[in-house]
N, C-alpha and C positions, 0 to 999 in steps of 0.2 A: 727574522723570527727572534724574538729574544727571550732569555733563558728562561723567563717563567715560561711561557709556550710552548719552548721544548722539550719541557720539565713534564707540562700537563699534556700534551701530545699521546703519549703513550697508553696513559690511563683514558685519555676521549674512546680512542680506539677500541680496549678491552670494551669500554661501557658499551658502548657503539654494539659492538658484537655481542655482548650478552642482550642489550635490547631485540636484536635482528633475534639471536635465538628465539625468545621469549614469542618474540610476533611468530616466528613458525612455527614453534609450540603449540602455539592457540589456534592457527590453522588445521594444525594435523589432529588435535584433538576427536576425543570422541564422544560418542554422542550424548552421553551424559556428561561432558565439560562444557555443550556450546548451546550456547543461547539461538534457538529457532525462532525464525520469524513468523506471526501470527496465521498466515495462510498459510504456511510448508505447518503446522501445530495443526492448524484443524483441519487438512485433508489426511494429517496422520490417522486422527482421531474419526474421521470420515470412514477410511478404510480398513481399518482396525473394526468398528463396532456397528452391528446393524441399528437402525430403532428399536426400543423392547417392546416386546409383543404387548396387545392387549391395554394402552398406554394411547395416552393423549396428547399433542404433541399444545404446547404451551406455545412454542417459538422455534422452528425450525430449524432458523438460523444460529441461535443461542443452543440449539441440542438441551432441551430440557420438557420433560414428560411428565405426568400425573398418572397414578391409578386410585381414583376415588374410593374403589373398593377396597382395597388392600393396602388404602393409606401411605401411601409413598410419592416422592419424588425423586424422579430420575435427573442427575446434570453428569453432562461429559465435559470434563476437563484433560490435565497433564500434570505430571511431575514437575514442581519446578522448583525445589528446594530439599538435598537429605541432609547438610550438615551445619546448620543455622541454628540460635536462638529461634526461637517462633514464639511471635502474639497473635499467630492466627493458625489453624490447620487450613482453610482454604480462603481465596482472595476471588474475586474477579479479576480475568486475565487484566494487563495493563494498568493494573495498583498497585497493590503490595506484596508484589512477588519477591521479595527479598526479606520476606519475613514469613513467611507460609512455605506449605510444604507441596500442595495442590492448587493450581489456578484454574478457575472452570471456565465456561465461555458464557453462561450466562450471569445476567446483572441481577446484585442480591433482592433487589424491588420483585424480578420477576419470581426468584425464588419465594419470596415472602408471599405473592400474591397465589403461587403452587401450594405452599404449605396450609392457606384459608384456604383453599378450593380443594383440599382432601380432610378440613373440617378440625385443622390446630387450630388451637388457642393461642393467641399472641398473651405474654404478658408486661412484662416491662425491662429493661434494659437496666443492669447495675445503675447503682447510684453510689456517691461517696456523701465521707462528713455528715452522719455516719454510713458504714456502708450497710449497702444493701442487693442481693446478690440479684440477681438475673430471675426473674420468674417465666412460666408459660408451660406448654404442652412440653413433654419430655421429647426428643429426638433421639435416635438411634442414627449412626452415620456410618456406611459399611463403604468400604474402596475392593473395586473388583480391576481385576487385569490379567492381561495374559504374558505369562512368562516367557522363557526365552524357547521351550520348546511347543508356545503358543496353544499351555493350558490355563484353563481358566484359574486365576485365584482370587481370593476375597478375605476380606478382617475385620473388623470393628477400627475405625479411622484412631483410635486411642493408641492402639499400638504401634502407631507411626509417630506417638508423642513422647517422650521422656522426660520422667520430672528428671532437674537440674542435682536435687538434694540426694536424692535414692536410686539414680539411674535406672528406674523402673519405670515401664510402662503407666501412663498416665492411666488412673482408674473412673474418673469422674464423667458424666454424665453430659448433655449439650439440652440443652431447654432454647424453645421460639421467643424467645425477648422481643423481637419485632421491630426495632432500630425507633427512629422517629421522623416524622416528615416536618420540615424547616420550610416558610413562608417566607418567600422574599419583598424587596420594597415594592417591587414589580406584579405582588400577588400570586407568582410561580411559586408551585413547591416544589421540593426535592427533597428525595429519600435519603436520608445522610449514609443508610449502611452501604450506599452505592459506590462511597470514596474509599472502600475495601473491606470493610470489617464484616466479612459474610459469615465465617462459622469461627470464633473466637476462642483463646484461651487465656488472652490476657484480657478482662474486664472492659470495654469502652461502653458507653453512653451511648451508643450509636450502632450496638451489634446486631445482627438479624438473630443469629443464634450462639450464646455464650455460653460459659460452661455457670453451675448454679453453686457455683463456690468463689471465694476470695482470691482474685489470681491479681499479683501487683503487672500494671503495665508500663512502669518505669524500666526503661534500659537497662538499667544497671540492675536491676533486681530482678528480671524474669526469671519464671519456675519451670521453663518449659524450653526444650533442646528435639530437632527432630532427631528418631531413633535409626541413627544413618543403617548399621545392619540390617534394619529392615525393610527397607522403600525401594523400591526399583530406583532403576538409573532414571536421570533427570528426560522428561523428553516422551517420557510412556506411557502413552493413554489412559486417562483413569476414566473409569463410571461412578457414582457416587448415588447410593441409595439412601435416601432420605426417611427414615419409616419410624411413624408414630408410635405410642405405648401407652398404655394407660399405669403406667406403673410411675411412682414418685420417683426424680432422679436419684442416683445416688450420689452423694457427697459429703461418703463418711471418712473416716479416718486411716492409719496406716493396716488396721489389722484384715490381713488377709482374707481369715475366717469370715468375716462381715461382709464381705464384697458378694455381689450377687453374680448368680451365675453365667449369665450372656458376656461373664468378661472373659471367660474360657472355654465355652460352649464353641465347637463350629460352626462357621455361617450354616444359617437353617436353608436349605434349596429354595424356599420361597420367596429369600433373596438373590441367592446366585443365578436363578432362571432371568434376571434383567441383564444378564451380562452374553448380549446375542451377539459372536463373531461372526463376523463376511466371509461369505467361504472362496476361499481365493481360484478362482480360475487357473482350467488344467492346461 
């Protein structure tokens, strides 16, 4: 061995051992540090949530329901992001979970194709140079879960977002932009909002539902941070109600006073009643 070896010997070793740490680190971790794999996620999410009553089941397999009457769309997802930038609040599982804060298990097509069949308007997806914001049917997006002594909670999905500038809850509104469908050489098409851009808050061409204001989706400039104090641990079932309004969205300005009131209002019960747990065997 010659003396640079012997030299760097010592320090291989510390490295060595802080490495070995680290890996058992990440084994002992808990359940909000570790990344689950997709069938140990959806039999969580199996056993956690019944189907909601009175609801049509779209795709059984994808866990996502309709009530034509009462205007909504049911999808079960998970947590899978509290302390990230985000250009999205939810993704389709196996996309852009690294930038979202919710992945659900079904594909944004099929949600697009729930939100016609409870009778939204699709409009059109932002556009740039110049810009032009997100039009369509207003959405209301509520996240329901059960906490740790496995009572029911729920929120308007805004308050899992925080703008970047004023550390406050994101105020603005989510509109059916409606993605677009892409023609290939082969005559296939394909729904582009399917390559994750399901419920948006940074701006793409391609969103099923964006927010109807100006949100840059360059890296370096995002306006949006999820609001870690308030998100369950990574891993924890979410429901996610989808429900229409005939009200314009909002997307006005900093002054409180102007803000309408659904953004402090309590979920109304006739959203919470979609949040059916399994009652666990005695």
């Amino acid at each position: 061995m010659n003396h640079f070896q012997s030299t760097l010997r010592p320090f291989l070793t510390i490295f060595t051992i802080h490495l070995l740490s680290i890996g058992l680190a990440s084994i002992c971790r808990a359940d909000d540090d570790t990344w689950l794999n997709p069938a140990l996620l959806k039999k969580r999410i199996a056993d956690a949530f019944e189907e909601p009553k009175d609801c049509k089941s779209l795709h059984r397999e994808n866990r996502i329901w309709i009530n034509r009457d009462e205007q909504v769309v049911i999808l079960d997802g998970y947590i899978v992001q509290r302390e990230v930038p985000l250009e999205l609040f939810a993704c389709p599982a196996g996309s852009k979970e690294h930038e979202a804060v919710v992945a659900v298990l079904a594909r944004p097509q099929l949600v697009h194709a729930g939100l016609l069949a409870i009778n939204a308007k699709p409009g059109s997806p932002a556009s740039f140079e110049p810009f032009k914001p997100a039009s369509g049917t207003t959405v209301r997006i509520y996240a329901l879960w059960l906490d740790k002594e496995n009572k029911a909670q729920g929120t308007l999905a805004q308050n899992w977002i925080r703008r970047v500038d004023t550390k406050k809850s994101m105020p603005w509104d989510w509109v059916f932009a409606g993605s677009k469908i892409y023609k290939d050489e082969d005559g296939k098409e394909h729904y582009l909002g399917d390559s994750g851009e399901l419920i948006s808050v940074s701006n793409f061409s391609t969103s099923t539902l964006d927010l109807a204001v100006q949100s840059d989706q360059s890296n370096a400039n995002l306006m949006f941070e999820a609001f870690t104090d308030r998100i369950p641990k990574r891993n924890t079932p979410i429901r996610l109600v989808l429900s229409l309004t005939d009200e314009a969205p909002y997307s006005g300005d900093n002054d409180k006073s102007k803000e309408p009131k659904h953004l402090s209002e309590k979920i109304p019960e006739s959203i919470m009643k979609y949040l059916v747990t399994k009652k666990k065997e005695q």
